[in-house]
N, C-alpha and C positions, 0 to 999 in steps of 0.2 A: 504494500500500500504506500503510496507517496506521501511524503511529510504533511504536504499542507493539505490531504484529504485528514489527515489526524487532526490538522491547526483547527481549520472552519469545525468539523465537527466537534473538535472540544467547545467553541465558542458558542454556536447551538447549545448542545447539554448544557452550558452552564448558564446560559440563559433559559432555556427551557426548564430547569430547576429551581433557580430562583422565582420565577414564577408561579411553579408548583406548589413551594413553600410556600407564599406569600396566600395564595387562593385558599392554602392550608390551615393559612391562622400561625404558622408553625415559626415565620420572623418575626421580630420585637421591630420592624420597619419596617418600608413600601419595597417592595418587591426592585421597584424600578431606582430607587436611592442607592440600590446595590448592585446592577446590571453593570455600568460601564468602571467603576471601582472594579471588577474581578475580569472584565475584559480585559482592560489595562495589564493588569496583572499576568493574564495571559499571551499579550501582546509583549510583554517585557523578558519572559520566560523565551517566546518566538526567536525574539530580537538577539538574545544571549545564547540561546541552541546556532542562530546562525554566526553569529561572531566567534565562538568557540569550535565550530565544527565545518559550518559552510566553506570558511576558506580557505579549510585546508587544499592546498593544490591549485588553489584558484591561481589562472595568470595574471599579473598587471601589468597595464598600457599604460606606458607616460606619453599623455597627447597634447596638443598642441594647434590649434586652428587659428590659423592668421586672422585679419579683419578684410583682408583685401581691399584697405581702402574703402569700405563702404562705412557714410557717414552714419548709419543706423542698423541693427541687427534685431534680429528674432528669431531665439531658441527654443527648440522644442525638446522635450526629456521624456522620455518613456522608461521610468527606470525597473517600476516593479516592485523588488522590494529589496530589501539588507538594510544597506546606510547608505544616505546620501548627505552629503555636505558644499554648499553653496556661498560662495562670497567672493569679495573684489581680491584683485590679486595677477590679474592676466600682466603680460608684458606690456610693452610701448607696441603698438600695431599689431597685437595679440587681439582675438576672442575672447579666446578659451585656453587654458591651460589647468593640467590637472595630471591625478592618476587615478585608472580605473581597473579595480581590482575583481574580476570573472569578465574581464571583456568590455569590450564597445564597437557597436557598428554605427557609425556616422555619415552623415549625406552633408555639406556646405553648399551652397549653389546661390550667384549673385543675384537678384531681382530688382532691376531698376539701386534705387539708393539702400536697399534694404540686402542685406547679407543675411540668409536663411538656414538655418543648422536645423538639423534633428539629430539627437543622441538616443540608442535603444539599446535593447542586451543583446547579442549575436542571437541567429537563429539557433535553436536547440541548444540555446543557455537557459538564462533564467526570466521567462515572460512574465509570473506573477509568482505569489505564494504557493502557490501548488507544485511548484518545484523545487524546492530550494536546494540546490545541491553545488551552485560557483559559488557561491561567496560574496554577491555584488557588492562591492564596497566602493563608490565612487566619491571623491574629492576633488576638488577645482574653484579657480579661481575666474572669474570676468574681468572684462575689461571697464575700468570708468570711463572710458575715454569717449562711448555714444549713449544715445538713447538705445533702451533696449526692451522688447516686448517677451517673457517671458511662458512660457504655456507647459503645466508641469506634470504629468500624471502618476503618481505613485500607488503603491501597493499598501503590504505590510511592512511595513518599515518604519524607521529611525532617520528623521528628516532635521536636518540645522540648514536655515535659507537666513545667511546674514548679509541683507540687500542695504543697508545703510550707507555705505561710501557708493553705490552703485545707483547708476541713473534709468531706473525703471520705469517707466511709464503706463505699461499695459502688465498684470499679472491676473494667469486663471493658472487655478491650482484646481487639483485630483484628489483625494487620499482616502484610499481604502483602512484598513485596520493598523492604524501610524501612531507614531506619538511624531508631533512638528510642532518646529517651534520657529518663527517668523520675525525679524527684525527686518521693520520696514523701510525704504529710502528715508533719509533724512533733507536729502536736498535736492530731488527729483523736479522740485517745480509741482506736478499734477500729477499722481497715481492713481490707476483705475485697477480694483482688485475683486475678483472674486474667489469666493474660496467654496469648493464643496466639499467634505469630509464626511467618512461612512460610519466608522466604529474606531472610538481611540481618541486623544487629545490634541488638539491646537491650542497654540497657546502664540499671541500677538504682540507686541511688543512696538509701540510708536514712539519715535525719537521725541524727543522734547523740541520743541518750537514746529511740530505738524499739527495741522488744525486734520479732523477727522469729521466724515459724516459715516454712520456705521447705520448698516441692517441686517438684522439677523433671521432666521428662521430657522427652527428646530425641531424634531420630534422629540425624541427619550433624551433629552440632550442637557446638560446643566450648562448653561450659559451664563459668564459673568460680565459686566463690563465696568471700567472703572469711570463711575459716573462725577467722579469731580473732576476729570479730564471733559468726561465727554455726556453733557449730561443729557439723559434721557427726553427726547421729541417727538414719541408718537407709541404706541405700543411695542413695536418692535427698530424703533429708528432711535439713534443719540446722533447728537452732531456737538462741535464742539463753537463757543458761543463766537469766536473769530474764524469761524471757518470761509466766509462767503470773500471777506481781504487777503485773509495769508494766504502768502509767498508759496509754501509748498503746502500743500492737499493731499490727502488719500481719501480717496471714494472707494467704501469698502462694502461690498454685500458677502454675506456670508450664509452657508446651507449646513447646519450638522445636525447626522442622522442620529445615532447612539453613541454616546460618549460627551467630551465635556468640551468646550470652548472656552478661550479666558482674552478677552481683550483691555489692555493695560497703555 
C-alpha cells in the first residue's frame, strides 16, 4: 500500500472519530474544537516521516534560471509536497536560484515583457502525497530586481514563503494538508492575494507600514485576525483604517477549508 493511501486514510478515521465521540456524548468538547488540533498533528508526524526517511537517496539540483532580460516575471510551482522554502536571494540578472532536493523539471519561455517559469517534480517522482518516496525538499531564492506574479500549488507539506524584500504583485496560492507560513511584500507598492487552503495551518504575517483589506471564508476552520491592525468591516471583511492612501497595499481574500488561519 502506498504511504499516502495510509496518510488521507489516517486523516479520515481521525476525523470520523472525533465525531463519533462527540455524537457520543463521550468528549468534554465540540467534536469540531478538536478536528484540525489532531490533523495538525498528523500532518506534523507526515512532515517528519518525510524529512527523516523520504530523502534518503533523493538527488539534488542546484539550478539557476537567468531573467533574460525580461522586465517582469511569473512563476508557476507545482510542488506537491515535503518542504518548500521561498525568498529573495537570486543573483544580479538571476530569476531563480536554488536547490532542489528529488528533482525538478522546469519550462522558462519569454512572452512579450513577461518571462514565464513553471517549476514541477519530474514525471514518476513525487506528484502529491500519495507518493512520497524522493524527498522533495526544494529551496530558493528570487530575484528583487522585477515585478513578479506568483501562482503556487502545494500539497502536504511544510511551506516558508518569505516575500518581504521581494516585489510581488499578483499571489494565488494552493495548499492541500500544509502547515504555511507567509511573510508578505513589504514594499510591493499593491499586492493582490488569494489564498485557498484545505486541511492544516496558514498563518500571515504583514510587514508593518502595509495597510490590508482582508476576506475570509471558512468552513470547520478557526480563523483569527489581529483586529487592532486591521479592524473588522463587514462580517467577514477587516481593512485596515489607512488603507485607501498607503503606499503599499495587500488585497487579500482568503478560503480555508479545515484547519486554522491566523492573520497578524
Amino acid at each position: 500500500m502506498r504511504r499516502g493511501t495510509w496518510f488521507w486514510g489516517g486523516i479520515l478515521i481521525v476525523i470520523g472519530l472525533l465525531f463519533l465521540l462527540g455524537n457520543l456524548g463521550l468528549l468534554p468538547t465540540d467534536a469540531g474544537n478538536l478536528i484540525w488540533p489532531a490533523v495538525l498533528i498528523l500532518i506534523g508526524l507526515w512532515i517528519l516521516y518525510g524529512a527523516f526517511y523520504g530523502r534518503r537517496g533523493a538527488n539534488v539540483e542546484h539550478v539557476t534560471i537567468p531573467l533574460e532580460g525580461a522586465p517582469q516575471a511569473r512563476l508557476r510551482v507545482r510542488h506537491g509536497a515535503g518542504r518548500l522554502d521561498i525568498h529573495a536571494g537570486a543573483g544580479a540578472g538571476e530569476l531563480l536560484s536554488g536547490t532542489f532536493a528529488g528533482g525538478l523539471d522546469y519550462r522558462a519561455r519569454r512572452e512579450g515583457d513577461v518571462l514565464d517559469v513553471k517549476l514541477r517534480v519530474p514525471e514518476g517522482g513525487f506528484p502529491g502525497p500519495w507518493n512520497w518516496h524522493g524527498g522533495v525538499e526544494w529551496v530558493f531564492g528570487l530575484s528583487k530586481e522585477v515585478p513578479l506574479a506568483l501562482d503556487l500549488r502545494l500539497g502536504a507539506n511544510e511551506a516558508r514563503l518569505d516575500l518581504a524584500e521581494l516585489r510581488v504583485t499578483d499571489l494565488h496560492l494552493e495548499t492541500g494538508a500544509s502547515s504555511t507560513n507567509i511573510m508578505m511584500p513589504a514594499a510591493a507598492g499593491y499586492t493582490r492575494a488569494d489564498i485557498h487552503s484545505g486541511v492544516g495551518a496558514v498563518n500571515v504575517t504583514v510587514p508593518a507600514g502595509v495597510a490590508a483589506r482582508i476576506r475570509t471564508r471558512g468552513g470547520l476552520a478557526g480563523i483569527k485576525v489581529d483586529t487592532s491592525r486591521f479592524p473588522q468591516a463587514g462580517s467577514d471583511t477587516y481593512q485596515s483604517a489607512d488603507y485607501a492612501g498607503a503606499a503599499n497595499r495587500l488585497d487579500l481574500d482568503t478560503e480555508t477549508g479545515l484547519g486554522a488561519l491566523e492573520i497578524r
